[in-house]
C-alpha positions in Angstrom: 0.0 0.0 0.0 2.8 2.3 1.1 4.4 2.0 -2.8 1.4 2.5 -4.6 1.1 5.6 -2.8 4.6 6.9 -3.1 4.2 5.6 -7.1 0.9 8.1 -7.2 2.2 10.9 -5.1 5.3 10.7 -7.4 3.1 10.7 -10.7 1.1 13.6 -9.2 4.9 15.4 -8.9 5.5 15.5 -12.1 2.3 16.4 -13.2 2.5 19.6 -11.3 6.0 20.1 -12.8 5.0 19.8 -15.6 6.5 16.8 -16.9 5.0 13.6 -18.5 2.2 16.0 -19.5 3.1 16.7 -23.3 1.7 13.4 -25.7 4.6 12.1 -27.3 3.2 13.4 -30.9 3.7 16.9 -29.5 7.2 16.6 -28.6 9.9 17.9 -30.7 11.9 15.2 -32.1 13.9 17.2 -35.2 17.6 17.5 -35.1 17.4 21.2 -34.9 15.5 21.1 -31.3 17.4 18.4 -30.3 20.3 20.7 -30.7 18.6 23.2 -29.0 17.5 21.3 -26.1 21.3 20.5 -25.5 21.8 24.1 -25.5 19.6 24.4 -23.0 21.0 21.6 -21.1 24.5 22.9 -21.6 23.1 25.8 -20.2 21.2 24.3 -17.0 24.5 22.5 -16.0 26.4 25.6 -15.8 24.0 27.7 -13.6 23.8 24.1 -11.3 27.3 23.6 -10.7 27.4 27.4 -10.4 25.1 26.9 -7.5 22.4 28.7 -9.2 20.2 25.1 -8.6 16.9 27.3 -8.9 17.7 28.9 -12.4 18.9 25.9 -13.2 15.8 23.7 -12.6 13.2 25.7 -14.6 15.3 25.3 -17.7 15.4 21.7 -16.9 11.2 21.7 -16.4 11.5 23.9 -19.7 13.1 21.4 -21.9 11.2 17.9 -19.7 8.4 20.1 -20.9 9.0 19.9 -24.7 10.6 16.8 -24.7 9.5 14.5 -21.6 12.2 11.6 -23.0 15.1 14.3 -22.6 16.3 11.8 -19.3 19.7 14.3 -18.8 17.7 17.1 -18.2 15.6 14.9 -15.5 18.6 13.8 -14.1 19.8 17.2 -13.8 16.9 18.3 -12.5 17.0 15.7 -9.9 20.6 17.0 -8.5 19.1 20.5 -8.3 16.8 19.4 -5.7 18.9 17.4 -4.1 21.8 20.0 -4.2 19.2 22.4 -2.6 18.5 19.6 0.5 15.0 18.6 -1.3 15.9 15.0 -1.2 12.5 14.1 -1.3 11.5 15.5 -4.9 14.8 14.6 -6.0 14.1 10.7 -5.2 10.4 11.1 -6.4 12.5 12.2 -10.1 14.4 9.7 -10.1 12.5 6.7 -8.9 10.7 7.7 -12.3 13.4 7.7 -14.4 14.4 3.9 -13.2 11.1 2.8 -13.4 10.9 3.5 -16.8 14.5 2.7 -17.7 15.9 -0.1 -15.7 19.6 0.3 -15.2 19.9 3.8 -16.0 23.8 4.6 -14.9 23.5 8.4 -14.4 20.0 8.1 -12.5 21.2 5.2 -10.3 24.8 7.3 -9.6 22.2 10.2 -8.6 20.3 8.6 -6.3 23.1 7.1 -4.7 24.5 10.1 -4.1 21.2 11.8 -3.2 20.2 8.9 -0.7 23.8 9.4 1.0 23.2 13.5 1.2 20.0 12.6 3.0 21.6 10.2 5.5 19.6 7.6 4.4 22.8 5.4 3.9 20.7 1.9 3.9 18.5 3.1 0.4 22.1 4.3 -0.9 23.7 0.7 0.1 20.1 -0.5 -2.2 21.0 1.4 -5.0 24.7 0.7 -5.5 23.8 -2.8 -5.1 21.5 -1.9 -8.0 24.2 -0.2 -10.0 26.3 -3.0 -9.3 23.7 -5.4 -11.0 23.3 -3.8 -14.1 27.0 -2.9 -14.6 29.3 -5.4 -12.5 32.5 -4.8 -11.3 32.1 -0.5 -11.9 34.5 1.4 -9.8 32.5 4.0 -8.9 29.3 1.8 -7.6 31.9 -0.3 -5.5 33.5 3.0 -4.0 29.5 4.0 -3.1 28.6 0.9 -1.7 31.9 0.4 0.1 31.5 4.2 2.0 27.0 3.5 2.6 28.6 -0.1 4.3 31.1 2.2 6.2 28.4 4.9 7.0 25.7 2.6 8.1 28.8 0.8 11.0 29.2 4.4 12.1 25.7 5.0 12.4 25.6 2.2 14.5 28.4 3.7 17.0 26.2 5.4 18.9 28.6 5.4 22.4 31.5 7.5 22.8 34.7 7.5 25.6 36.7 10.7 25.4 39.7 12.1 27.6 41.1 15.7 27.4 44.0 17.4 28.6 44.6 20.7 28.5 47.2 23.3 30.2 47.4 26.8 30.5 51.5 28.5 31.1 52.1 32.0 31.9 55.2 33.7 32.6 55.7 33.4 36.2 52.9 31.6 37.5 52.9 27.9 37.9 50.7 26.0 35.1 47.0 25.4 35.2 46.1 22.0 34.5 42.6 20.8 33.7 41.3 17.3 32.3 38.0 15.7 31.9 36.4 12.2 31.0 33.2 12.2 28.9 30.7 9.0 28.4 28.2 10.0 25.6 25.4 8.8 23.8 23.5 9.3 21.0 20.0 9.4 21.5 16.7 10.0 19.1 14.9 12.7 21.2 17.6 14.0 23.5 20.8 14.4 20.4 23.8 13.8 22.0 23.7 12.7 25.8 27.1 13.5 27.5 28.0 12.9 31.0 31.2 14.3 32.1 33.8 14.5 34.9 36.3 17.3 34.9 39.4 17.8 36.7 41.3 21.1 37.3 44.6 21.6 39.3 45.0 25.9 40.1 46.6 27.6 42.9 47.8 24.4 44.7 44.1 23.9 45.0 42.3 20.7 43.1 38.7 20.5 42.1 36.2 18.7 41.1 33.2 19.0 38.6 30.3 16.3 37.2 28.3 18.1 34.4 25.5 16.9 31.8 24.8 17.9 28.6 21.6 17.2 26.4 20.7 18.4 23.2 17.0 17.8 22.9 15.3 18.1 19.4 12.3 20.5 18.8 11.2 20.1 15.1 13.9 19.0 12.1 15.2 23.0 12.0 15.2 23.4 16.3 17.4 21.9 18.7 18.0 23.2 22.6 21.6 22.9 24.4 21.3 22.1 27.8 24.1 22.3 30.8 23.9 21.4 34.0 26.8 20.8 36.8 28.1 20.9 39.9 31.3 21.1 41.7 33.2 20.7 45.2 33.2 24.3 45.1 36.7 24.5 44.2 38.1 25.7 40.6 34.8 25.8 39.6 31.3 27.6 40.0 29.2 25.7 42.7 26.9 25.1 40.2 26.3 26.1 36.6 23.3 25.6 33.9 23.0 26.5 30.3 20.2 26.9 27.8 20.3 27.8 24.5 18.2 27.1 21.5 19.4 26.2 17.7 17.6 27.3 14.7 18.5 26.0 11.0 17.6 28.3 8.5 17.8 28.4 4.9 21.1 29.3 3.2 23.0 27.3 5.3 23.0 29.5 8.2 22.5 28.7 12.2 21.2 31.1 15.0 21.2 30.8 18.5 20.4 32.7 21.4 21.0 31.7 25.2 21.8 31.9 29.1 24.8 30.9 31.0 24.4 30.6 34.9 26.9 30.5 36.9 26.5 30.6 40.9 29.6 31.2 43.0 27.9 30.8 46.6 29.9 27.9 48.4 26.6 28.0 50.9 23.8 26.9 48.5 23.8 25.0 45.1 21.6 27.6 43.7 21.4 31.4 44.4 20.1 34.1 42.6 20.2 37.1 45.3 23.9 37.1 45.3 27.3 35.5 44.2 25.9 34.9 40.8 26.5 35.6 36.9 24.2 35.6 34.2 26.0 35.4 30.8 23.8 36.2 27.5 24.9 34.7 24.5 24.1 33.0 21.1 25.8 32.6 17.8 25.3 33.3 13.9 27.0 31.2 11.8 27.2 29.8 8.2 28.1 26.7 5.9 29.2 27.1 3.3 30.7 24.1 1.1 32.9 22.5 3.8 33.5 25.9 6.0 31.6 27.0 8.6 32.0 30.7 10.2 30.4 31.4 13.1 30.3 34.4 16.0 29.4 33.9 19.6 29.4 37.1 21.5 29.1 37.3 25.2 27.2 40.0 27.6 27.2 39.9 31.3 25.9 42.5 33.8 28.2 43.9 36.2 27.3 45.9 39.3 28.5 48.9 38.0 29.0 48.0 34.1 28.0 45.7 31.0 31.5 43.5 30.0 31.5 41.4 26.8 33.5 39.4 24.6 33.3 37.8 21.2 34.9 34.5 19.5 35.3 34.3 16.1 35.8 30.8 14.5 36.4 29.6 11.3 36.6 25.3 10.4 36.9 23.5 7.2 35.5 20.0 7.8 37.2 17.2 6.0 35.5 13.9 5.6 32.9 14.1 8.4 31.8 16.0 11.3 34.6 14.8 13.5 37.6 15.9 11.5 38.2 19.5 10.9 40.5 22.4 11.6 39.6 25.6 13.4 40.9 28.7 13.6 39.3 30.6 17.0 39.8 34.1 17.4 38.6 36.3 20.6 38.6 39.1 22.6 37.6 39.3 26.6 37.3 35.9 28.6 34.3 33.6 27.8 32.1 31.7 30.5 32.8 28.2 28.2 36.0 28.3 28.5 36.8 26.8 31.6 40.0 27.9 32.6 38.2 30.9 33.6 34.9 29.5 34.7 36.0 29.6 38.3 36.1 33.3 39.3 33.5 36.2 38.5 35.8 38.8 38.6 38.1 37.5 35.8 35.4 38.0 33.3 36.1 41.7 33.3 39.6 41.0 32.3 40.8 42.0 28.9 42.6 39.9 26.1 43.1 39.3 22.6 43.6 35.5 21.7 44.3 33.1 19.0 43.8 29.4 19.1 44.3 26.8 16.5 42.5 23.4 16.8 42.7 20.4 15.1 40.7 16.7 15.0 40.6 13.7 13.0 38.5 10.8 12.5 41.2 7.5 12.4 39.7 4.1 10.7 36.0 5.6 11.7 36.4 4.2 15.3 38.9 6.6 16.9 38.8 10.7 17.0 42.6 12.6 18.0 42.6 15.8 18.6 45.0 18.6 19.3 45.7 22.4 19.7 47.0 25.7 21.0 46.7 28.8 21.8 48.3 32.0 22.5 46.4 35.3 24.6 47.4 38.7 25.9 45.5 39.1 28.9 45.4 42.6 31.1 44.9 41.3 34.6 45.0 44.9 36.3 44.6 47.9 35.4 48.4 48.4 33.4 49.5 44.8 33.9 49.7 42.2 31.6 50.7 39.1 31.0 50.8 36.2 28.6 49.3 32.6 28.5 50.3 30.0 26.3 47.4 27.3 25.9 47.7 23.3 24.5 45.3 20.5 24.7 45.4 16.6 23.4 42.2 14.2 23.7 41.1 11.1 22.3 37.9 9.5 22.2 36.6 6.0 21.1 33.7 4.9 19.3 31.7 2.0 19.7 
């Protein structure tokens, strides 16, 4: 029942696209509009792999429209909307054009590729089996199939182990040391769910910290952060929460707007009347191809006076989410970073910093990662001083 109605719903498609519509004595079959049609098409491909996917796609519905046999164009067509994150109307094209050509190469490549984009790595595993069928031994269907079998493991890794180390050296001081464990898991309503211990060694003086994290899904364009922990009271705020919704919007870009809370009253886990620090935040940021720019500014309310401070980052992602390198630059002192999460005051101190980060995915079980930093920080009034920042982790999928 379920493909009858994804058959009519797809029929219905193209009739509202105009395509399939034209009897075939109307369509233009001479050699002069064939040449023109590949005009057109020359032209379509162009504006498409110029990212210009919507001018693109009505010439593509244009030429379908004279010629409903012209299966390039509906191929092309097809990669518009998938280029443009329609998956959905992309499959319905296709799924048309291998209906009525069995073993078409290009439409079986497309939705290969299409059904990967979309995550839906079991229908791209279907399809390069497919491919495989009709042309044996191809290169390219084997190099699909092998990366949707790889894809569809790592789906399955839904647990993750991670240690980090990271230390902070100044010029006379003695060196700050902090470290934390992380157990996480992915989860369908709650993203990923991350318990964590963290460790920090400052002043002669060791604490403690357990925190949580949660990133709870709203709709498919809204997601919520969520922080929580809680500490021995030294090195770190007594307690601390964080909220702070995600929105997706079109164009590849990302907003955000939040609340850090940080109470420093060793008396009570939670205080709002005194020793505490609200932090407003939130972010704008971008993809675009395999970058993604972002800024995070921060605002907190003194008794006297509003201080802020900004981070800039930019990362190019490599072959997944877990392997990029970042570039991070910032001004002020920011309530995530915690080396500094353990005093109000030092929130009004100013600096200029610059932090390189980098992390790779080894044989899709095991994530490295490594960086540093360097910061010019005015501690009083006149006095400044420099810190010199590293960090190594490791975590482990399974």
């Amino acid at each position: 029942m379920r493909a009858h109605l994804f058959k009519l719903f797809g029929f219905i498609f193209f009739v509202l696209s105009g395509l399939f519509v034209i009897p075939v004595s109307a369509q233009i079959k001479s050699a002069g509009d064939t040449t023109s049609l590949e005009s057109l098409l020359e032209r379509a491909r162009k504006l498409a792999y110029n990212k210009e996917e919507k001018e693109a796609r009505k010439i593509c519905i244009n030429i379908l429209s004279r010629d409903s046999t012209y299966l390039d164009a509906a191929v092309l067509l097809a990669k518009t909307y998938s280029w443009s994150d329609k998956h959905d109307s992309a499959k319905l094209v296709l799924m048309r054009i291998i209906e009525n050509k069995p073993g078409h190469y290009d439409a079986i490549e497309a939705m290969i590729d299409n059904e990967s984009a979309n995550q839906n790595f079991k229908e791209a595993l279907k399809y390069a089996d497919m491919g495989l069928k009709y042309y044996p031994d191809n290169e390219s269907f084997l190099l699909k199939k092998n990366l949707a079998a790889q894809n569809i493991k790592q789906l399955g890794r839904v647990n993750r182990i991670a240690i980090n180390y990271w230390a902070d050296f100044f010029d006379e001081n003695t060196p700050w040391n902090f470290a934390s464990v992380t157990i996480s898991r992915k989860t369908k309503h709650f993203g990923m769910l991350a318990l964590r211990y963290n460790y920090a060694n400052r002043f002669g003086n060791n604490g403690n910290q357990f925190e949580i994290d949660a990133y709870p899904v709203v709709s498919k364009n809204i997601y919520i952060y969520f922080n929580a922990g809680i500490s021995n009271k030294k090195n770190f705020p007594t307690s601390r929460i964080s909220i702070e919704p995600y929105f997706k919007l079109p164009k590849g870009f990302e907003l955000s707007a939040g609340i850090r809370y940080m109470n420093f009253d060793v008396n009570r886990t939670f205080s709002l009347d005194s020793n505490k620090v609200f932090i407003y935040t939130g972010t704008i940021g971008k993809y675009i191809d395999n970058y993604w720019i972002s800024l995070r500014p921060y605002f907190t309310r003194g008794n006297k006076a509003w201080s802020s401070s900004a981070i800039l980052t930019a990362r190019r992602y490599f072959s997944d989410a877990d392997s990029y390198i970042s570039l991070n630059l910032g001004t002020g002192m920011s309530p995530d970073e915690q080396q500094y999460a353990f005093d109000p005051g030092l929130k009004y101190l100013k600096a200029n910093k610059i932090s390189l980060e980098y992390q790779q995915k080894i044989v899709h079980r095991f994530i490295f990662n490594c960086g540093a930093g360097y910061a010019k920080e005015e501690i009083r009034t006149g006095v400044k001083r420099n810190r010199y920042s590293m960090s190594i982790g490791m975590a482990i999928l399974f």
